[in-house]
Each structure stands twice: as C-alpha cells, then as structure tokens.
N, C-alpha and C positions, 0 to 999 in steps of 0.2 A: 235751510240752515240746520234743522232738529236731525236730519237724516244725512248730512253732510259727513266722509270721513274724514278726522282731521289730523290722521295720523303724520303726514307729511307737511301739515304747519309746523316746520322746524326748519331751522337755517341748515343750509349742507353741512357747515363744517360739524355738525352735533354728528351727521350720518357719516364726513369721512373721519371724525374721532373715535365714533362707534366699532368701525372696522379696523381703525390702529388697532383699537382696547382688544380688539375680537383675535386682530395675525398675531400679538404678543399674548395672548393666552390669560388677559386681566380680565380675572374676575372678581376683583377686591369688590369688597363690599364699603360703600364710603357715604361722607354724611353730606348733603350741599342743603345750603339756607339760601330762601329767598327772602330780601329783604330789602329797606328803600332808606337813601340816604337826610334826604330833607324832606317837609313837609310841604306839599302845591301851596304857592300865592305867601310862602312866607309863616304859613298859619303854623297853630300850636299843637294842632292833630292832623288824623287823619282818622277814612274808614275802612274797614275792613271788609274789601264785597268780593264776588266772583268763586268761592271754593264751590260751590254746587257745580257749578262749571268744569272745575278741574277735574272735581268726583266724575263726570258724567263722561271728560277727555280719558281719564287714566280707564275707567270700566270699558268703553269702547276700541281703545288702544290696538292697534292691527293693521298687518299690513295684507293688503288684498290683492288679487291677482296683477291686477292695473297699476296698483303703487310696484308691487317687483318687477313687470315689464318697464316702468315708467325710468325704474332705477337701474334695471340694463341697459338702457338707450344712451344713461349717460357715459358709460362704458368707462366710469372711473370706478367698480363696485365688483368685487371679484366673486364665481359662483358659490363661492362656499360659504359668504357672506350672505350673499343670498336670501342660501336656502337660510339658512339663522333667523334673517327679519320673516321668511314666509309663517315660521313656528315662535313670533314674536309674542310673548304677554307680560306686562307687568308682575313683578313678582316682591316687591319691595314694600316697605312702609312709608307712609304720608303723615305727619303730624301737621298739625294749621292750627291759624286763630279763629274761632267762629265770627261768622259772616256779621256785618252789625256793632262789630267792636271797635272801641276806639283803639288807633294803632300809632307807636310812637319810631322815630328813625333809628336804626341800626338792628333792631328786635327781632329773631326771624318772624315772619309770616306765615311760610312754610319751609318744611325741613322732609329733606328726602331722606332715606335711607334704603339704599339699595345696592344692586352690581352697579359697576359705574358704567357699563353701559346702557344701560335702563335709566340711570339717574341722570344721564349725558343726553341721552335723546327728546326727555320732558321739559328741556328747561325752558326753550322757547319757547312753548305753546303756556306751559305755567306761567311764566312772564306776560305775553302776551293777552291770556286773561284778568291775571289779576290787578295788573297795572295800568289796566282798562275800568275796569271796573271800580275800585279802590279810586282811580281819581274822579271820577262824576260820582259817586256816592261822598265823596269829601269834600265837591263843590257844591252839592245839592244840599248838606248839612250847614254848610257858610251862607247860603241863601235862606233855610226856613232859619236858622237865626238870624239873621238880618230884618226877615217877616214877624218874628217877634210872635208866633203862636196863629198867622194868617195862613189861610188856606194856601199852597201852591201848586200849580198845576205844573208837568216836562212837559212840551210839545214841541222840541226842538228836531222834530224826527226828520223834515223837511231838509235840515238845517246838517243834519248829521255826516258822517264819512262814510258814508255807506248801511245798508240794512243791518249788519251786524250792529257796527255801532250805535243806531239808532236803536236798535229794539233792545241791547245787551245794556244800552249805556239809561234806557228808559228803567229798568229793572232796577241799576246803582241807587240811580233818581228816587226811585222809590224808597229804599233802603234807606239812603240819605235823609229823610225827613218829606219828601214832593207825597202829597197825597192823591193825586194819578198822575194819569200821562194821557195825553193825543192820540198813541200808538195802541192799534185796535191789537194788530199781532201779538206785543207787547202785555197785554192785557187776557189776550186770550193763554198766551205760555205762561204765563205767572201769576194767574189770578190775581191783576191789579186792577182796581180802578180806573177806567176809561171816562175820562172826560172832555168837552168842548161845546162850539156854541154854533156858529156861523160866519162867513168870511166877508169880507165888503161884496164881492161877484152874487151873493145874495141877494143883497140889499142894489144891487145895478140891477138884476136883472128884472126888477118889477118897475110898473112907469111911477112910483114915488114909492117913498120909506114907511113913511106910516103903514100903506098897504106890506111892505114888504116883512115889515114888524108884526103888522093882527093875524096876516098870515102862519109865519113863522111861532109863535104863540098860540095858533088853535091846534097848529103838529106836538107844540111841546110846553104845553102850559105848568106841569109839576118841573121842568128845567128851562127856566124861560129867559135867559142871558141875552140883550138884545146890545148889538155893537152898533154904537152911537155917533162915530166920527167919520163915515163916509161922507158929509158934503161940510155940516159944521154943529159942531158937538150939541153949545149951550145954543142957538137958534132952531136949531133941528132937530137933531138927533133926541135929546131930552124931551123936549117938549113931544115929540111924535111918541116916544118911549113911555110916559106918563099917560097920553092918553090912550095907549093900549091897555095898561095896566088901569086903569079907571075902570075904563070897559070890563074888562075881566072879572076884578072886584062887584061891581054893578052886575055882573051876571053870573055870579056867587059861587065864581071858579077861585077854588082855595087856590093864594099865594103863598105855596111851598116851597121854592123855591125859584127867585126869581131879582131882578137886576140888569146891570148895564155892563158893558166893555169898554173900553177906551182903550185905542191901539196907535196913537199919535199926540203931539200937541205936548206941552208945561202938563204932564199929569198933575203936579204938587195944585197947582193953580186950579187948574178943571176940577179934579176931584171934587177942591173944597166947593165951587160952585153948584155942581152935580148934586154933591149932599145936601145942600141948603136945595136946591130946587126939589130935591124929592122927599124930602122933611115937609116943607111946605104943603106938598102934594098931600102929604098924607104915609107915605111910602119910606118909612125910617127903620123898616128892614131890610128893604132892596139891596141886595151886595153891590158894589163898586167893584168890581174888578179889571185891573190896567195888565199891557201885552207891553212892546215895540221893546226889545233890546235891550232886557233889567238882567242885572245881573247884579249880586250882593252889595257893592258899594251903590248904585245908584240904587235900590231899595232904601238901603240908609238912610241915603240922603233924602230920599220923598219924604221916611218917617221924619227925618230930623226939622223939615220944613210943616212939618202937620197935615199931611195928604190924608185923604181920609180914604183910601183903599183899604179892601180887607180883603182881595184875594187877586193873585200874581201868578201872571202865565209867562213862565221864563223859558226861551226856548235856544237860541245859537249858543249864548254863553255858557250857558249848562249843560249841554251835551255835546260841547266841544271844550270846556272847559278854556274857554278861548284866551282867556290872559296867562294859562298855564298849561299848555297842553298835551304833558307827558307826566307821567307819575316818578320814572326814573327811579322801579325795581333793578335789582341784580340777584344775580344765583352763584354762592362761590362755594368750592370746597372746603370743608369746613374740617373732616378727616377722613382718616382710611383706618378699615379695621383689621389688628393684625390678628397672627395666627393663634392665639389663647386670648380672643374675645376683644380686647380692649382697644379703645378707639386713638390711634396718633393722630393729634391735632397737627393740623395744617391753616398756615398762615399765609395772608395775602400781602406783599410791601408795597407803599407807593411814597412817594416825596408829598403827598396832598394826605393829611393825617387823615381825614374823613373815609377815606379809600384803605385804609389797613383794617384788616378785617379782625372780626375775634374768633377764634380758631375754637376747635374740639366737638362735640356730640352735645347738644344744649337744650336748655328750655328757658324760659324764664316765667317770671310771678308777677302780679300785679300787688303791690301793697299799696292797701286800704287802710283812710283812716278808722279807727274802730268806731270815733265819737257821730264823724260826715257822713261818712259812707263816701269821700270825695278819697279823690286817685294820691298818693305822697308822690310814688313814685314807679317806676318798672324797675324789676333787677334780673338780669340775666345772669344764669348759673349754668354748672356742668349739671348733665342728665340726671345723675344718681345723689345729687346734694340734695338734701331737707333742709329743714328749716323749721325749728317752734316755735311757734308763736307766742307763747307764753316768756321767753328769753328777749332780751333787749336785742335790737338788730341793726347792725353797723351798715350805712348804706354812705357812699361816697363816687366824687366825680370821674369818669376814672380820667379824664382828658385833663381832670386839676385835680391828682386824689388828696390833697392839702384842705378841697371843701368836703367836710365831711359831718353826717349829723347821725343821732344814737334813737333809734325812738325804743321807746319801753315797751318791756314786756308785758304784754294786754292791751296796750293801746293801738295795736292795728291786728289786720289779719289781711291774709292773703291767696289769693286764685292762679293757679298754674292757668296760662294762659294757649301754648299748645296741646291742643287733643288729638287723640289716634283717631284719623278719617278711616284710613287705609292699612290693612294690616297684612302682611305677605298675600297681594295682590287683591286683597276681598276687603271687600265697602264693609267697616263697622259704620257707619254714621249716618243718620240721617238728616237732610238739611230741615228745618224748618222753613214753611211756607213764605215767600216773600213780605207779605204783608206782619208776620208774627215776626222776619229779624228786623221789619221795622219797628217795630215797638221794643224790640231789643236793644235798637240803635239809640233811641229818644229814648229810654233811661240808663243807656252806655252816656249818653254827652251832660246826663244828670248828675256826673263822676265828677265833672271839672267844673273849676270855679271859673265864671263869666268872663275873668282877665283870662284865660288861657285860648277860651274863644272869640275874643277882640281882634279885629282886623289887623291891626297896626302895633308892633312891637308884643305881641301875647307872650304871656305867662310862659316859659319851657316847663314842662313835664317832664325830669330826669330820667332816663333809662340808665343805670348804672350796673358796672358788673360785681359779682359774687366775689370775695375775696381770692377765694381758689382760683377762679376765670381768671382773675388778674394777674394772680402769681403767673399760673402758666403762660398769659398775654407775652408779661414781660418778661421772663425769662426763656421763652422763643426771641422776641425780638431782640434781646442779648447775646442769644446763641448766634442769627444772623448775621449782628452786627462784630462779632468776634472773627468769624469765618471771615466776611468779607474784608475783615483788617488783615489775616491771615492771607487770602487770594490777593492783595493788593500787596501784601509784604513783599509774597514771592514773585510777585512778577516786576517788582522793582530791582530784587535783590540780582535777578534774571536780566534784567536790561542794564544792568550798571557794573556787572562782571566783569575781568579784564581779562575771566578765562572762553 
C-alpha cells in the first residue's frame, strides 16, 4: 500500500474533463470545496481524519510510464494530452481542517485552489480518503463515549473491506478516541498501539483450559487477558481463570496487567457474576473486558444495565461503520478566478435545499464561548472578511435568517478553521503523529456539551453564514431565478406566436 501509485484512483470522467479543459485551452484557475452534507447515524458531529493522506496523494502525484501506456489503450485520450499528464505535477493550493477536529455539515473540509484541471483530477482520490477516514474516526468517537472513559480496543481488521480499509480505517479508530488496534501493519505505519489476547483455537488446542490458561500466562504474564467462554464462562472458564492467577500471585509474579474476556453470552449478566467471583477471589483489579458485535448503542445499554466491564473490543461495527456506512462528502465549484484577481462565485441549484451549495473562495471560524471554552457556533465567510472580536457579532440561520442571536463583544473568540497544507504545490504542513491528533480529538469533543453527543435527537451545532456570504448566496440565487423567468418567458412567447 505505502509504495502503491495512486495517481489513477480517479473516475474517468475527472481524466476525459481534464482533456476537454486541456483542447479548450482552460486554464482558469478555480476554487472547489469539499464537504459533507449530514452527520453518520443521525449524530451532532463529526471527525475530521485522513489529510496526512491527502498530503502524502498530492506530494506523490504522477503519471508514470504504465499509467500513459495504460491511458493509450484506452484510445479515448489524444497524444498531446498525453504528453501533458507524462510532465503532470500539482501546482495549486490546499487549505483543510486539521486532522482531530470536530467537523460540522456544509463547512468545507477542504478547499482546492488551482488550474481546474489539477483541481478536476484530485477530487476523487480526495474524496475517497477523507470520507473514509472522517466516518470510522466519527464512529470510533460515538463508541469511546458510549464507554464513558473505558479502555477500547479496533480489531475489526478481519472484519474490514479490504487491507486498505482495515489498516486506514484502524488509524481513524485511533484518532477517534480507540486506544489501539489488533492491526500489527496498522501499528507499525503509525505508531499506534497494538493490542490483543488469544482466540478460543488456543484454548482447543490444549487437552483442557486450565492447562491452556497457565500456559498462555507463563508466555505473557505482564499482559495476561485470559478468554473465559470457550465451553462455559461462570463453571469453567472463571474458575480455571482464578486459579492461574492464584498461582501466579503465590509465585510472586507481579499482577500488571491482567484479567478475563468474554466474547459471547448476556455480557450485562456475566460480567456482574465474573466481578463478584473475582472480587471474592481476591482479584478486584482484574480488567473484565467483553468482544462479540458492540457497537455504541449496545455499549449503552450494558452500561445502563450495570455491566461491570471496563474494556471493549469493538470490531465489524467500527470499521465498517456498519449501520452507516458511507460518509457522503462532495467536491463542488465554488469559483473561478478572473482576469484582475478576483474570484466569480459559482453556484450549485437543486430542488432538495440541502444540495444548493454556498458559492465564492471561503473559510470559516469556529466561535468560542469566551466563559466554556464550549463550541456557540461555526460561521462561514468570504476569504478576505475579518472579524473583531472585541465588537458584538451577529450570527443567524441562514436556512431561517429570522432566528438570529447578537453575542457581545468579549464574550467569545474565535479560530479560523482552514489552514494552508499545500502551497503552489509544496507541503507547508506537517501532520502531527497519530497518537498527538488523538489527544487533539479528546479535547476537540471537550468543545461540546454532552446534548450534542447524545445518540438520539443531539444538540445541532449551527454552521451559519457571514452576512456578506449570504448577501452574495442570495442575490446569485435571484439572479438565477430571474433569467430562468426570463428563458421560460421566451419560450412561451415562441410557442404561442401566430407568426
């Protein structure tokens, strides 16, 4: 995968628009956003993962001998076109959100700025990472809150759509809030944490469990996780489980880390017996931790039943994200720059309001309450607007601009939220280590109050536009709406003529 070229992960029709743009001699320079319309499973956020990736697509960017023979075979690709991709390099700017952040619907995530046919040929691999990544780091965040501060482990790799997904989708996991993963590869490219225990084919393959337990325990006594429900939990499996640990104790092998698994059965029920049997024992540090098919609502519900788990190996539902499992970014023109600099917004129409896009060269801001530290709102603006902090600032819906609220000046502050990655085709940016954007991520979700991360009906987070955005919004979609009165006049007045 590390050495893979991935210049041709891109839909044709990106390569035969590239060669329209190329025989008409366009080399506008234009702006396109990516960005997503609803948040996965309903929720009130989202995260922000995958841009090291992109950094890593855009710097390697190239077409090689094998990709231009590959693309004259298809002998829809003319030679002068060509030769064009052979001397192909990004040349453009990147703006994004850093990796870790909570991210809200309509906002870009990232923003091209380039020739449009360099900005045309990236969007499906852009896509394709981040709204990969972005939804297992958003489902992995819905699960360590549902764990309420428990350890979780991704091990869904088995489980996964493939190597990419497994090992790209292990990394989100991480990000997300999972404090390792199963996945050795995964672990090895990203400096995560690798963790796991043993499989029941362990425990079969000795002629009883006990043996297969003291065994297992003299290989790994500082990580000593013994899985308890190969024949039956509370007759067996515990009771065999306790008296390894006896043993070990009694032969004054420090208990550093050590405990049971449970991968079947009423975990809410077992657990609570498990504790009580290893409490008894002696063993009231022993971790409990449960496997078989958790995903954030059945976490819940253990906690809400009193389970006494305290660490969770979630693995299909998490790395397929299986009750949701598309992110549902998009990439649209946002404008084109004319000839003395300035950028003509370009607008998207649909009859589904969600789908009209907001046009021009943008950014936007995170405003902070000054008192919390917690999120009021997102406001997206044009590129070159400021804003003081010190002045009151009018923020409003723009889908209902009728709700609309004033906050005072000093009472908040605020963070532009896309940063220059990429700057005429050269990497400013360096990403932080996986492990440091997840601690970025766990106190990005320290922004929002606990209703916004509730399952069911959460908090919205307003994304609103800048006054000026809006003007321009709507007086484009006025302008459209005039013309098309205009086009439908004349073709009436055309059809009902008696000359």
């Amino acid at each position: 995968m590390s050495t893979l070229n991935l210049t041709l992960l891109t839909d044709l029709y990106e390569l035969t628009m590239m060669q329209g743009y190329f025989k008409n001699h366009n080399q506008d320079v234009v702006v396109f956003d990516a960005f997503y319309r609803n948040n996965p499973c309903d929720g009130g956020y989202s995260v922000c993962a995958g841009l090291a990736q992109v950094i890593d697509y855009i710097e390697n960017l190239h077409f090689d001998a094998d990709d231009i023979n590959y693309l004259r075979s298809l002998k829809i690709f003319d030679e002068d076109f060509l030769e064009y991709l052979s001397n192909f390099k990004f040349s453009g700017d990147i703006y994004a959100v850093p990796e870790g952040s909570l991210i809200f619907p309509r906002e870009p995530l990232v923003k091209v700025v380039a020739p449009i046919m360099e900005a045309q040929l990236i969007e499906t691999a852009i896509l394709n990472i981040v709204n990969h990544q972005c939804l297992i780091a958003t489902k992995a965040a819905r699960v360590c809150y549902a764990a309420k501060g428990d350890n979780v482990m991704e091990f869904g790799l088995r489980r996964a759509q493939g190597p990419d997904s497994g090992t790209y989708g292990a990394r989100a996991a991480v990000i997300g809030g999972c404090n390792g993963t199963s996945n050795v590869l995964a672990g090895q490219m990203f400096h995560v944490p690798v963790l796991g225990t043993h499989a029941h084919s362990w425990i079969m393959s000795f002629p009883d469990e006990y043996t297969a337990f003291r065994k297992y325990a003299e290989l790994y006594p500082s990580a000593c996780i013994l899985l308890v429900d190969t024949y039956d939990t509370l007759k067996s499996g515990i009771p065999n489980a306790i008296r390894v640990f006896t043993e070990m104790r009694n032969a004054g092998i420090p208990l550093t880390y050590y405990g049971i698994r449970m991968d079947s059965g009423d975990l809410a029920y077992l657990s609570k017996q498990v504790r009580k049997m290893l409490d008894e024992a002696g063993f009231s540090d022993a971790v409990i931790s449960a496997s078989n098919d958790l995903d954030e609502y059945l976490i819940e519900s253990l906690k809400l039943q009193g389970a006494t788990i305290s660490s969770w190996g979630v693995g299909t539902n998490l790395i397929t994200s299986k009750d949701n499992p598309a992110f549902g970014g998009v990439y649209k023109l946002a404008a084109i720059r004319t000839a003395d600099g300035s950028f003509q917004p370009k607008i998207k129409l649909s009859e589904n309001v969600e789908k009209v896009t907001n046009p021009g060269n943008k950014t936007f801001y995170r405003v902070y309450d000054k008192k919390t530290g917690k999120i009021k709102a997102d406001l997206i603006c044009l590129y070159d607007e400021t804003f003081d902090e010190s002045e009151d600032l009018k923020l409003f819906d723009p889908n209902a601009p009728w709700k609309k609220t004033r906050l005072p000046g000093g009472s908040y502050t605020l963070r532009e939220m896309l940063i220059p990655v990429i700057k005429n085709g050269k990497t400013v940016y360096t990403s932080p280590s996986v492990m440091e954007i997840r601690e970025i991520c766990n106190h990005e979700k320290d922004t929002i109050w606990d209703e916004t991360k509730r399952f069911v009906n959460p908090q919205e987070i307003y994304v609103d536009l800048s006054q000026k955005l809006y003007d321009m919004k709507t007086a484009l979609l006025n302008e459209m709406s005039r013309s098309e009165e205009r086009r439908v006049g004349k073709e009436c007045r055309s059809r009902w003529s008696p000359y």
